[in-house]
Backbone atoms as SQL, in Angstrom:
CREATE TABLE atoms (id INTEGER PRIMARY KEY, chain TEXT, resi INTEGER, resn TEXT, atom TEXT, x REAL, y REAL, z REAL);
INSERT INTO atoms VALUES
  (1, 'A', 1, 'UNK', 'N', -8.263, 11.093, -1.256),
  (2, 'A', 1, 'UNK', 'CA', -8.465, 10.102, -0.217),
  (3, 'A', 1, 'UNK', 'C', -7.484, 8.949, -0.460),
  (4, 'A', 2, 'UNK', 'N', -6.793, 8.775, 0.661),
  (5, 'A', 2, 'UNK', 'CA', -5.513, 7.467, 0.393),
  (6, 'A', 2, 'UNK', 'C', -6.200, 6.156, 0.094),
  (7, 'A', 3, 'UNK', 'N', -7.084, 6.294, 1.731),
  (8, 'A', 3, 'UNK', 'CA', -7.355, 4.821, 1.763),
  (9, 'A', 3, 'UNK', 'C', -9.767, 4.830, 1.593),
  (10, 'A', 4, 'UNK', 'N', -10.020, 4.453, 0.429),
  (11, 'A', 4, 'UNK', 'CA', -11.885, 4.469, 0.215),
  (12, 'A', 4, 'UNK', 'C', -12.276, 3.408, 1.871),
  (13, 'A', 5, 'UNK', 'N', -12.675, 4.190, 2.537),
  (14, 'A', 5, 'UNK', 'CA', -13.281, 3.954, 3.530),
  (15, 'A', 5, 'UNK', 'C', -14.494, 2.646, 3.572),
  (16, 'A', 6, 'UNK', 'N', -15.250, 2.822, 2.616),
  (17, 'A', 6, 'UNK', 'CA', -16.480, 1.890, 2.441),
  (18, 'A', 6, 'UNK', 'C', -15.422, 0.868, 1.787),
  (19, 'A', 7, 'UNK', 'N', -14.217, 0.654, 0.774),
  (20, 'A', 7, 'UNK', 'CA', -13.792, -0.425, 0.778),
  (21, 'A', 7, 'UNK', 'C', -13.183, -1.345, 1.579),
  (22, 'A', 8, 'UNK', 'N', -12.680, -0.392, 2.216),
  (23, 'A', 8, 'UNK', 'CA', -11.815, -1.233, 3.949),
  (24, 'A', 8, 'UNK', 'C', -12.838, -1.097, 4.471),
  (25, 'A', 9, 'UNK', 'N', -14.065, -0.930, 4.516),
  (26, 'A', 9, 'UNK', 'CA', -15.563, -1.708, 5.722),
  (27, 'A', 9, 'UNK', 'C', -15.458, -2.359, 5.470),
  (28, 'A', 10, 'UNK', 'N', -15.924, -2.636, 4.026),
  (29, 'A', 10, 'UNK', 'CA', -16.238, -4.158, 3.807),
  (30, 'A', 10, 'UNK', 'C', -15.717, -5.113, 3.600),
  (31, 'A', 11, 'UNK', 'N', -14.076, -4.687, 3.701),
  (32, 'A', 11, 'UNK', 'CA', -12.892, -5.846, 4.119),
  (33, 'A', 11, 'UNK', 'C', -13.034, -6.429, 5.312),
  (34, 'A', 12, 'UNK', 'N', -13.110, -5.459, 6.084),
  (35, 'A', 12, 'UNK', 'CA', -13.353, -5.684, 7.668),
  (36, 'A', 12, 'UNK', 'C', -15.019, -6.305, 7.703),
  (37, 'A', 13, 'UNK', 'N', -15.898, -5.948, 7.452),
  (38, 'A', 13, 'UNK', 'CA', -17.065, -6.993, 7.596),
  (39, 'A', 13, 'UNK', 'C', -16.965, -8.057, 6.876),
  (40, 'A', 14, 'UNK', 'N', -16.229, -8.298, 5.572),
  (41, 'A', 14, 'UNK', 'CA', -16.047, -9.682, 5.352),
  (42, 'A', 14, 'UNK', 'C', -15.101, -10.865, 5.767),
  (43, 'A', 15, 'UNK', 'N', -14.259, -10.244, 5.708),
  (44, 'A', 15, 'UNK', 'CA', -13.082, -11.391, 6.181),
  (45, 'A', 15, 'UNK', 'C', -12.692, -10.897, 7.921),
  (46, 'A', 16, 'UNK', 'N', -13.124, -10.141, 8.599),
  (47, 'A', 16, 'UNK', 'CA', -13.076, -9.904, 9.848),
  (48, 'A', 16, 'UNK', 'C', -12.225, -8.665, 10.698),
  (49, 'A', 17, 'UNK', 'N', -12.401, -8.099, 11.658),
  (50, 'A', 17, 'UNK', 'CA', -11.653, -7.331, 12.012),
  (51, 'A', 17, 'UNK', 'C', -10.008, -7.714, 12.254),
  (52, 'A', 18, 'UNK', 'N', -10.154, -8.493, 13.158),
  (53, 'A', 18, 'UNK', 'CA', -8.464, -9.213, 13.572),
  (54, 'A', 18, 'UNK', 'C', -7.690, -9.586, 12.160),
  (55, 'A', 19, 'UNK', 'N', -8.920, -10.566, 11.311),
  (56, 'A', 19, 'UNK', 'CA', -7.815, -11.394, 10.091),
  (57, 'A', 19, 'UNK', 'C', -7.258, -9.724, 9.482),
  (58, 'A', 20, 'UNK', 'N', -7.824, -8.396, 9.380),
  (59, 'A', 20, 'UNK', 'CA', -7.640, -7.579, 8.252),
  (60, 'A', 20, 'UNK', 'C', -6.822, -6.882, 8.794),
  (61, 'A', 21, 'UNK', 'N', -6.374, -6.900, 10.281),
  (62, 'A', 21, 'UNK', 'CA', -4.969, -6.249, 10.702),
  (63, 'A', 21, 'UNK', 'C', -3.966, -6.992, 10.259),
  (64, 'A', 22, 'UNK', 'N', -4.320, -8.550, 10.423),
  (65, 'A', 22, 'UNK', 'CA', -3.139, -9.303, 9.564),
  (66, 'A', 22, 'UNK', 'C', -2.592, -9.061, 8.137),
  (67, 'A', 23, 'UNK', 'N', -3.751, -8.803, 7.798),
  (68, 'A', 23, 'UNK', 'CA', -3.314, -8.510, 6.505),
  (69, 'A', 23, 'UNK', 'C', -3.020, -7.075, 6.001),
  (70, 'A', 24, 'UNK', 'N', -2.925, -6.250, 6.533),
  (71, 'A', 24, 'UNK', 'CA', -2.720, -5.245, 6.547),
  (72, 'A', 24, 'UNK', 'C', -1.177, -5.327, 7.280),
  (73, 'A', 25, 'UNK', 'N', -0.815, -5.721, 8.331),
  (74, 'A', 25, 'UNK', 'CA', 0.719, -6.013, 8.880),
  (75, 'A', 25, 'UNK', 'C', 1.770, -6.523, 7.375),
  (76, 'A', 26, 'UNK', 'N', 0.702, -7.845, 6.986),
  (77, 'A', 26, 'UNK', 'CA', 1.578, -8.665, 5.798),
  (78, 'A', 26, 'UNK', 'C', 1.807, -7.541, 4.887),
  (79, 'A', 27, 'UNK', 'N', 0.609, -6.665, 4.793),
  (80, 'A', 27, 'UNK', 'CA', 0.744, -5.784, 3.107),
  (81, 'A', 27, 'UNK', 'C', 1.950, -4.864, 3.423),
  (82, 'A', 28, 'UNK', 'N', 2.289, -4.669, 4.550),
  (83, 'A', 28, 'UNK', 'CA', 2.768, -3.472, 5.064),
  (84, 'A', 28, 'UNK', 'C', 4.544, -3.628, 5.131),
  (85, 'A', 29, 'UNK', 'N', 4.419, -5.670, 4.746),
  (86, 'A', 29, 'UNK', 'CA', 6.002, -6.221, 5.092),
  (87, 'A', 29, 'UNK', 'C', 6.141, -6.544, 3.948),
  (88, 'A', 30, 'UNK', 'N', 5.507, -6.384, 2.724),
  (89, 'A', 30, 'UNK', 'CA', 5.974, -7.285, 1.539),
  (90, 'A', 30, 'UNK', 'C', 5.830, -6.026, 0.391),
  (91, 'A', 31, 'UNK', 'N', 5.071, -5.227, 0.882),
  (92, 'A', 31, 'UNK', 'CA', 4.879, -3.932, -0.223),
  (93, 'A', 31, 'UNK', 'C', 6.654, -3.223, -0.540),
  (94, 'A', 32, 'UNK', 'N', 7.474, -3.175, 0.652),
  (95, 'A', 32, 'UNK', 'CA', 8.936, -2.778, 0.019),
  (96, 'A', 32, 'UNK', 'C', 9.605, -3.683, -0.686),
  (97, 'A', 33, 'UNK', 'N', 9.044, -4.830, -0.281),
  (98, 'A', 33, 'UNK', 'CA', 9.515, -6.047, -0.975),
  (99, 'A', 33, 'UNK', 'C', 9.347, -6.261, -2.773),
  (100, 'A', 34, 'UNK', 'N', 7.787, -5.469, -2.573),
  (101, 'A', 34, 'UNK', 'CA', 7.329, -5.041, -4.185),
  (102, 'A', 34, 'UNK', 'C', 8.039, -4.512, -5.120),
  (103, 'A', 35, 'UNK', 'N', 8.559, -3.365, -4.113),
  (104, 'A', 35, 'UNK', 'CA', 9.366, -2.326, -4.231),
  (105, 'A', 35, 'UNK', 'C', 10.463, -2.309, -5.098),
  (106, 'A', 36, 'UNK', 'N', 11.037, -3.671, -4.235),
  (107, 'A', 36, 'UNK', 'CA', 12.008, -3.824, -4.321),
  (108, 'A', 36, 'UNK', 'C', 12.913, -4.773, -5.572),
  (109, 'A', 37, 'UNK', 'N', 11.784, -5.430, -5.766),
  (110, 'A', 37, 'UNK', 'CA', 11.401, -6.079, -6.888),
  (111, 'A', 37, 'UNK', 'C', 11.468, -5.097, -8.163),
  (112, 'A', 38, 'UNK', 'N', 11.030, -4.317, -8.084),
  (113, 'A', 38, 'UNK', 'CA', 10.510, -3.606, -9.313),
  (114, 'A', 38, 'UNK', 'C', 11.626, -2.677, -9.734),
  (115, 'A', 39, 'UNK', 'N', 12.721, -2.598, -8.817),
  (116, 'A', 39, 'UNK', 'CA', 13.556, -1.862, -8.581),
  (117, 'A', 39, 'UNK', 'C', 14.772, -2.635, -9.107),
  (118, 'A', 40, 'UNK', 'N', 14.834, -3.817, -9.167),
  (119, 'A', 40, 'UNK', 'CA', 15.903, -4.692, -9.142),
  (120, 'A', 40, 'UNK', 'C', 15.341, -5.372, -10.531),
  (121, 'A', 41, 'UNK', 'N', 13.795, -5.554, -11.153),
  (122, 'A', 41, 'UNK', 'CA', 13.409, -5.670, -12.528),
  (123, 'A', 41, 'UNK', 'C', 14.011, -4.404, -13.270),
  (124, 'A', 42, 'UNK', 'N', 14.329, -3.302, -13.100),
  (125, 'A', 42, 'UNK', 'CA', 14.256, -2.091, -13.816),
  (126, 'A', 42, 'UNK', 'C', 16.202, -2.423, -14.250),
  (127, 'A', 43, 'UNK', 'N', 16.838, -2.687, -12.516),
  (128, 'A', 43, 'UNK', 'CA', 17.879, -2.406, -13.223),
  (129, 'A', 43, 'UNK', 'C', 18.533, -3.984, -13.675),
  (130, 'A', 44, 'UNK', 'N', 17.657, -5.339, -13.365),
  (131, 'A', 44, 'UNK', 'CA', 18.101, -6.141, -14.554),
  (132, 'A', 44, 'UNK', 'C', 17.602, -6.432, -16.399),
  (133, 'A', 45, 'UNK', 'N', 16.706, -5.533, -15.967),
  (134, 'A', 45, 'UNK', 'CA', 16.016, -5.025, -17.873),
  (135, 'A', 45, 'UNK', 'C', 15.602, -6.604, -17.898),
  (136, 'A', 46, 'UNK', 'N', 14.738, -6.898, -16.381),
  (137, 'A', 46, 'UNK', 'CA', 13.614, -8.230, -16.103),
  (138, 'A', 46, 'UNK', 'C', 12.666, -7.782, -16.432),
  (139, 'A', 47, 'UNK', 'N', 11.783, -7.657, -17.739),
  (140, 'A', 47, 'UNK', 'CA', 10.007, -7.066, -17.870),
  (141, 'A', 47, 'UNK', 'C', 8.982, -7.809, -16.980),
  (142, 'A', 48, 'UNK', 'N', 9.649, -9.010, -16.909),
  (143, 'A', 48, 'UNK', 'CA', 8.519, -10.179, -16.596),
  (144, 'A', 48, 'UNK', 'C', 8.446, -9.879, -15.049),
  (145, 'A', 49, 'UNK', 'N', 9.560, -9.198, -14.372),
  (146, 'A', 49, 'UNK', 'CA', 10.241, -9.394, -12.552),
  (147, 'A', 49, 'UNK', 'C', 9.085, -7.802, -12.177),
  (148, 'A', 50, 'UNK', 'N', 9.662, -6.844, -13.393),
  (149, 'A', 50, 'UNK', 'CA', 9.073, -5.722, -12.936),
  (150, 'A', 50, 'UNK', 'C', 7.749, -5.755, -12.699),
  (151, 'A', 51, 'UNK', 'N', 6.778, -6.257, -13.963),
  (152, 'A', 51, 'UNK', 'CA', 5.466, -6.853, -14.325),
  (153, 'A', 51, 'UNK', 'C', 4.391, -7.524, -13.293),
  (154, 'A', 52, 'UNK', 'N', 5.212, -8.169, -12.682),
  (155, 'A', 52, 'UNK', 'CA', 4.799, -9.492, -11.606),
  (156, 'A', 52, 'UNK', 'C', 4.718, -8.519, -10.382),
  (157, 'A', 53, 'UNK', 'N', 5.895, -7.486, -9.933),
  (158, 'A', 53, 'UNK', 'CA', 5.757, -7.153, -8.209),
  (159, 'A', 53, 'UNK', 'C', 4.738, -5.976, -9.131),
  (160, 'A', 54, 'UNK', 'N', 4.730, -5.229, -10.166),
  (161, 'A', 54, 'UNK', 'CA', 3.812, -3.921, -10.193),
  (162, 'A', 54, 'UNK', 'C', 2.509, -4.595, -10.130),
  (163, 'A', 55, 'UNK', 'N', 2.137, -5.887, -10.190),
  (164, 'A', 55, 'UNK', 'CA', 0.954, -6.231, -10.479),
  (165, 'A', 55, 'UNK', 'C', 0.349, -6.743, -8.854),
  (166, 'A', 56, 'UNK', 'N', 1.235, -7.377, -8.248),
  (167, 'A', 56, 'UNK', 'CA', 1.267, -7.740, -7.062),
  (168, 'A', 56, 'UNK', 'C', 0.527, -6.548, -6.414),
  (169, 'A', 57, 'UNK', 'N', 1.585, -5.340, -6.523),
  (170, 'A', 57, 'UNK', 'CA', 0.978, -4.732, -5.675),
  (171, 'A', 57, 'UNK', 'C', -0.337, -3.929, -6.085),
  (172, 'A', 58, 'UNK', 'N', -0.518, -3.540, -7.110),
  (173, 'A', 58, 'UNK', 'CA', -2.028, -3.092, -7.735),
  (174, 'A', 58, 'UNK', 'C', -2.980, -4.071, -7.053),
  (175, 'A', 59, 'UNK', 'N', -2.801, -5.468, -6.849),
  (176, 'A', 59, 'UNK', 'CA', -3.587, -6.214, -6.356),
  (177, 'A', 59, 'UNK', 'C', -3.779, -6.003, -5.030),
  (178, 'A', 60, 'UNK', 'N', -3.136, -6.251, -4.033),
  (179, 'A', 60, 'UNK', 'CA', -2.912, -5.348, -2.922),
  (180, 'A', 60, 'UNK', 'C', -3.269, -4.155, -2.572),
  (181, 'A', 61, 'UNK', 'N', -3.148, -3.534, -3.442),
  (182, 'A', 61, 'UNK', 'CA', -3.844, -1.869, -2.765),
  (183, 'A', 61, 'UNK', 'C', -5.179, -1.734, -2.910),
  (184, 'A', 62, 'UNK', 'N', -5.883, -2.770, -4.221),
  (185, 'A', 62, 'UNK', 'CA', -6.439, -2.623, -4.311),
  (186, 'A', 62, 'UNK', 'C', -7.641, -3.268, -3.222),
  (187, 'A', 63, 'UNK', 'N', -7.159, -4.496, -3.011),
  (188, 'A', 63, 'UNK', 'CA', -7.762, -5.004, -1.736),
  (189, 'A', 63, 'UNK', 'C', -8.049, -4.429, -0.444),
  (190, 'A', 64, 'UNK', 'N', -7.431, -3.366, 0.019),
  (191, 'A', 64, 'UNK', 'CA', -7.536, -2.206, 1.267),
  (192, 'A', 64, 'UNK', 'C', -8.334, -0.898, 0.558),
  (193, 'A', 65, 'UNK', 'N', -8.410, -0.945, -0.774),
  (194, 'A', 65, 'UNK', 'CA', -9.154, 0.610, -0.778),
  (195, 'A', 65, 'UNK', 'C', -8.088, 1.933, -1.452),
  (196, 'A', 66, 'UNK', 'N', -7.112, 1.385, -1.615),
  (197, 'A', 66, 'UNK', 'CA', -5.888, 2.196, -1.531),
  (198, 'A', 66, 'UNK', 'C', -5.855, 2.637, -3.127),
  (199, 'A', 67, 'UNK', 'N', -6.887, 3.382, -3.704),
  (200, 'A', 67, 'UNK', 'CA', -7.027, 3.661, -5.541),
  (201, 'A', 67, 'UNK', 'C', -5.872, 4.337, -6.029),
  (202, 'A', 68, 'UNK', 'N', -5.512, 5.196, -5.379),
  (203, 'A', 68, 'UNK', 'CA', -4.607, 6.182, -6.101),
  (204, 'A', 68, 'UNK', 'C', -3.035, 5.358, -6.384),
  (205, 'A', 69, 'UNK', 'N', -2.706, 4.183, -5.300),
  (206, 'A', 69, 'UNK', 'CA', -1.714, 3.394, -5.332),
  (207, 'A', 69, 'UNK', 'C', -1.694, 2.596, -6.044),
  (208, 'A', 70, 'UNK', 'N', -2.945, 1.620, -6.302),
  (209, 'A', 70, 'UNK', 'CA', -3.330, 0.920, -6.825),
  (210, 'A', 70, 'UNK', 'C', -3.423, 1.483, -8.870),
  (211, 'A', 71, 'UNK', 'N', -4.084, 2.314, -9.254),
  (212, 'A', 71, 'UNK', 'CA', -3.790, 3.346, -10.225),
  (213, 'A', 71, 'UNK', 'C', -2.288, 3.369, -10.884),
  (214, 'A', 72, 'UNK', 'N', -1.311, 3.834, -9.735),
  (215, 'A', 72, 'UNK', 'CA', 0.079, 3.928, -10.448),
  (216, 'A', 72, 'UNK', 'C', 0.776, 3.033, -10.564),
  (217, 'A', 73, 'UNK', 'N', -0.064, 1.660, -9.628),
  (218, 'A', 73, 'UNK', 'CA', 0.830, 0.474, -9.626),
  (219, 'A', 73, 'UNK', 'C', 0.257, 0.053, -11.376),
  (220, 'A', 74, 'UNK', 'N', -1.022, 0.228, -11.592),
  (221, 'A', 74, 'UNK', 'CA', -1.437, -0.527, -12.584),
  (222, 'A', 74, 'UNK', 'C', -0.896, 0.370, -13.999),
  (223, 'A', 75, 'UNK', 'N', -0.253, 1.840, -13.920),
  (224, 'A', 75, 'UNK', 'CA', 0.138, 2.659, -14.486),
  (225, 'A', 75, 'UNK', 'C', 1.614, 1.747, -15.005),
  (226, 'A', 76, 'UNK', 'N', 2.464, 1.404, -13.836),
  (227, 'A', 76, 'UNK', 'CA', 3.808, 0.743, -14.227),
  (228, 'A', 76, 'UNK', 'C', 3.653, -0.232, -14.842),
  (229, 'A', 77, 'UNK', 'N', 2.678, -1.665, -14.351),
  (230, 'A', 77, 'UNK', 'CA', 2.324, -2.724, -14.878),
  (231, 'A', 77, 'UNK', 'C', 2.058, -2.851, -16.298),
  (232, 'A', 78, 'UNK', 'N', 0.887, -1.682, -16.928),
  (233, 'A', 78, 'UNK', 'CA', 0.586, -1.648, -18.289),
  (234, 'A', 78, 'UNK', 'C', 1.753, -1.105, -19.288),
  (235, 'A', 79, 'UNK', 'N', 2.309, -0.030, -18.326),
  (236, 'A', 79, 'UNK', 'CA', 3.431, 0.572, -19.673),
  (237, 'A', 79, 'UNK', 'C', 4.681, -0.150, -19.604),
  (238, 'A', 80, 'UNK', 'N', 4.979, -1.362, -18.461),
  (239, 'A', 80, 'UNK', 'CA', 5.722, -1.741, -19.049),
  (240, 'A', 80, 'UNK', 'C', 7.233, -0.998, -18.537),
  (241, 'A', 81, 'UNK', 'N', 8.642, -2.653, -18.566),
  (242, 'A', 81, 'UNK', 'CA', 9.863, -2.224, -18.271),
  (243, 'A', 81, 'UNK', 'C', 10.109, -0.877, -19.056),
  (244, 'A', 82, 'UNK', 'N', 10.201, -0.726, -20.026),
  (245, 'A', 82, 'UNK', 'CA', 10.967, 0.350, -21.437),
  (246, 'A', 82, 'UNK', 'C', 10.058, 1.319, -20.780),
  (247, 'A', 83, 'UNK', 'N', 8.700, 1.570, -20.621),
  (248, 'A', 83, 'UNK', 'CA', 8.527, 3.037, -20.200),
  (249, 'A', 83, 'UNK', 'C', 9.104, 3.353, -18.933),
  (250, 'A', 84, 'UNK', 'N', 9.160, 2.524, -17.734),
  (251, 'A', 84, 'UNK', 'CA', 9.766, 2.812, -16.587),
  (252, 'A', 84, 'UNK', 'C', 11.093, 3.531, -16.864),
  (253, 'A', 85, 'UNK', 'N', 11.684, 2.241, -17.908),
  (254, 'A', 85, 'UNK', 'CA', 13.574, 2.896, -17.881),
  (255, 'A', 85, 'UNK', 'C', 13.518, 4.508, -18.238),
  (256, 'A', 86, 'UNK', 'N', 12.279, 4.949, -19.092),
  (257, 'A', 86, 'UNK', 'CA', 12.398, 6.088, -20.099),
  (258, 'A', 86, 'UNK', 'C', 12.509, 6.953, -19.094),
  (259, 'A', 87, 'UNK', 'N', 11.945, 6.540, -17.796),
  (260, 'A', 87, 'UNK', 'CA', 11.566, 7.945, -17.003),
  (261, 'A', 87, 'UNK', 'C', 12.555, 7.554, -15.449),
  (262, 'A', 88, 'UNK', 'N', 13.034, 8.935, -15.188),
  (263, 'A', 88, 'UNK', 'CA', 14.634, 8.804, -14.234),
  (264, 'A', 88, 'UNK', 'C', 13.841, 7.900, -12.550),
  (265, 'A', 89, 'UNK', 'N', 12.650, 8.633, -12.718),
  (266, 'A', 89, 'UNK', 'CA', 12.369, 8.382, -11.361),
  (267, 'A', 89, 'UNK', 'C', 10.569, 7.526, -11.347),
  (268, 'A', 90, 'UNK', 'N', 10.623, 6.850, -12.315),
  (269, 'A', 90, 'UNK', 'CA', 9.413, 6.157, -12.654),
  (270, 'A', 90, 'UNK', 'C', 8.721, 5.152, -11.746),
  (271, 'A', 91, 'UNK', 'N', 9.420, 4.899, -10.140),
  (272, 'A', 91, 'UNK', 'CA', 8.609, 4.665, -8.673),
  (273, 'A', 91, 'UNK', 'C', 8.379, 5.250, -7.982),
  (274, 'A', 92, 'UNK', 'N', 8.959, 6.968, -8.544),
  (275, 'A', 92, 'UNK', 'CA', 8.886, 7.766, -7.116),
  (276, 'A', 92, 'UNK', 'C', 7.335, 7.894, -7.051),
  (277, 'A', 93, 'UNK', 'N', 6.572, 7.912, -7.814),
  (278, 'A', 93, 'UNK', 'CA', 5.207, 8.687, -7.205),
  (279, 'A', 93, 'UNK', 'C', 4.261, 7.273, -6.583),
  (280, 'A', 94, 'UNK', 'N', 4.324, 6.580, -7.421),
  (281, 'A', 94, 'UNK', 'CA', 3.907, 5.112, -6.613),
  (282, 'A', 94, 'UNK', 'C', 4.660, 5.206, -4.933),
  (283, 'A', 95, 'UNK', 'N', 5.831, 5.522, -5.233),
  (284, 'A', 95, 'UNK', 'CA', 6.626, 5.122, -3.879),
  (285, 'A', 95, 'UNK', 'C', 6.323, 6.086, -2.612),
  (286, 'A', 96, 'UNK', 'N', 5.922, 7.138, -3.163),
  (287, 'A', 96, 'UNK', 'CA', 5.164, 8.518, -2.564),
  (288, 'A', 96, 'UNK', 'C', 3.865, 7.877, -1.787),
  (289, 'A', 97, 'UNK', 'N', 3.297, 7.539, -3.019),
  (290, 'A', 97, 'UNK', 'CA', 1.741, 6.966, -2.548),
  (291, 'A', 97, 'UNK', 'C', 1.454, 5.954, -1.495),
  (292, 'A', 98, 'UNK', 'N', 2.315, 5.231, -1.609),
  (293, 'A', 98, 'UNK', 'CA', 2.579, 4.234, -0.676),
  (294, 'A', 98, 'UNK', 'C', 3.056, 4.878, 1.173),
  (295, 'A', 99, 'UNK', 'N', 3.840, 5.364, 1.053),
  (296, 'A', 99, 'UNK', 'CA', 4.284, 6.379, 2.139),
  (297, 'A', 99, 'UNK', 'C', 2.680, 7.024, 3.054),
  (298, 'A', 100, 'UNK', 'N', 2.446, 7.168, 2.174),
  (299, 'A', 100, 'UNK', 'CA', 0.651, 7.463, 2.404),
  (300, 'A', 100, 'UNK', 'C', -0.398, 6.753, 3.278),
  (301, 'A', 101, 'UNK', 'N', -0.257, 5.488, 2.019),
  (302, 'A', 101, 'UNK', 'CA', -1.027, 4.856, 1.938),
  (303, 'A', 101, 'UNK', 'C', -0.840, 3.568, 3.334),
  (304, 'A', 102, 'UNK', 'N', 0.541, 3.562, 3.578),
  (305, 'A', 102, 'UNK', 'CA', 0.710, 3.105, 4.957),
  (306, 'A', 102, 'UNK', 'C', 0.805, 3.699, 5.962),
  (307, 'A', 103, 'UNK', 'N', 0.599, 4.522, 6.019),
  (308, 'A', 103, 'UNK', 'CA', 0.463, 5.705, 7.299),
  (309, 'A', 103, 'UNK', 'C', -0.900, 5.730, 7.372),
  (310, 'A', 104, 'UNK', 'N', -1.744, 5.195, 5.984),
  (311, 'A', 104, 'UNK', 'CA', -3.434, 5.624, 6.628),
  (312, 'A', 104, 'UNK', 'C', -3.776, 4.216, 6.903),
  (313, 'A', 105, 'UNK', 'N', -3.547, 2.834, 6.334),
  (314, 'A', 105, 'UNK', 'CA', -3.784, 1.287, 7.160),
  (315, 'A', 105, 'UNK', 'C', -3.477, 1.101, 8.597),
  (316, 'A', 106, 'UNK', 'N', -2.180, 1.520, 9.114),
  (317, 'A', 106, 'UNK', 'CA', -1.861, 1.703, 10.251),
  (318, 'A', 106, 'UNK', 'C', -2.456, 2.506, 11.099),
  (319, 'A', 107, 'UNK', 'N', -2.946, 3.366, 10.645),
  (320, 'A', 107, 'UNK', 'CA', -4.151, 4.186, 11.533),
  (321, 'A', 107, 'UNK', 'C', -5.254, 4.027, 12.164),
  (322, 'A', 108, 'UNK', 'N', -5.955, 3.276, 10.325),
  (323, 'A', 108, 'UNK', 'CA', -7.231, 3.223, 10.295),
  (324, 'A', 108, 'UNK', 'C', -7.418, 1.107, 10.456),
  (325, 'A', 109, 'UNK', 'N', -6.336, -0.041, 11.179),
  (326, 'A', 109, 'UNK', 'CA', -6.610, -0.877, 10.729),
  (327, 'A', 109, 'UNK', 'C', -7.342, -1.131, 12.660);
């Protein structure tokens, strides 16, 4: 499951239907931005740059319901610049998930 259903209810019954398309638009404009970040931490050997957008967005996914994204974001965050560098393609599956994971907000917002 991309996006836990009962967690995006109760986004939407708490903070409202309309505000949670907003925020779901914002997550949807700043998540490549994450991206992009983490991408540009990796290749300035920034721990602190990579650290900050992987955490960003764990926070973020986690706020919509989005576990499995949220999971690999918190996967990059804990291990850290040096394990990322170790591995050739160490955003693709986050970056996968995401692909996903915005195709099911946009659906379901």
């Amino acid at each position: 499951m991309t996006i836990d259903r009962d967690t995006f209810k109760a986004l939407q019954d708490t903070a409202g239907a309309d505000f949670v398309v907003e925020l779901v638009d914002a997550f949807l404009e700043e998540a490549p931005i994450m991206f992009e970040s983490m991408r540009s931490g990796l290749a300035e050997r920034d721990p602190d740059k990579f650290r900050r957008a992987a955490h960003s967005l764990k926070s973020n996914a986690n706020t919509f319901g989005a576990t499995g994204l949220a999971a690999l974001a918190k996967e990059l965050e804990l291990s850290g610049l040096q394990a990322a560098l170790d591995r050739p393609d160490a955003l693709g599956p986050a970056r996968a998930e995401y692909e996903r994971v915005a195709a099911a907000l946009k659906e379901i917002r």
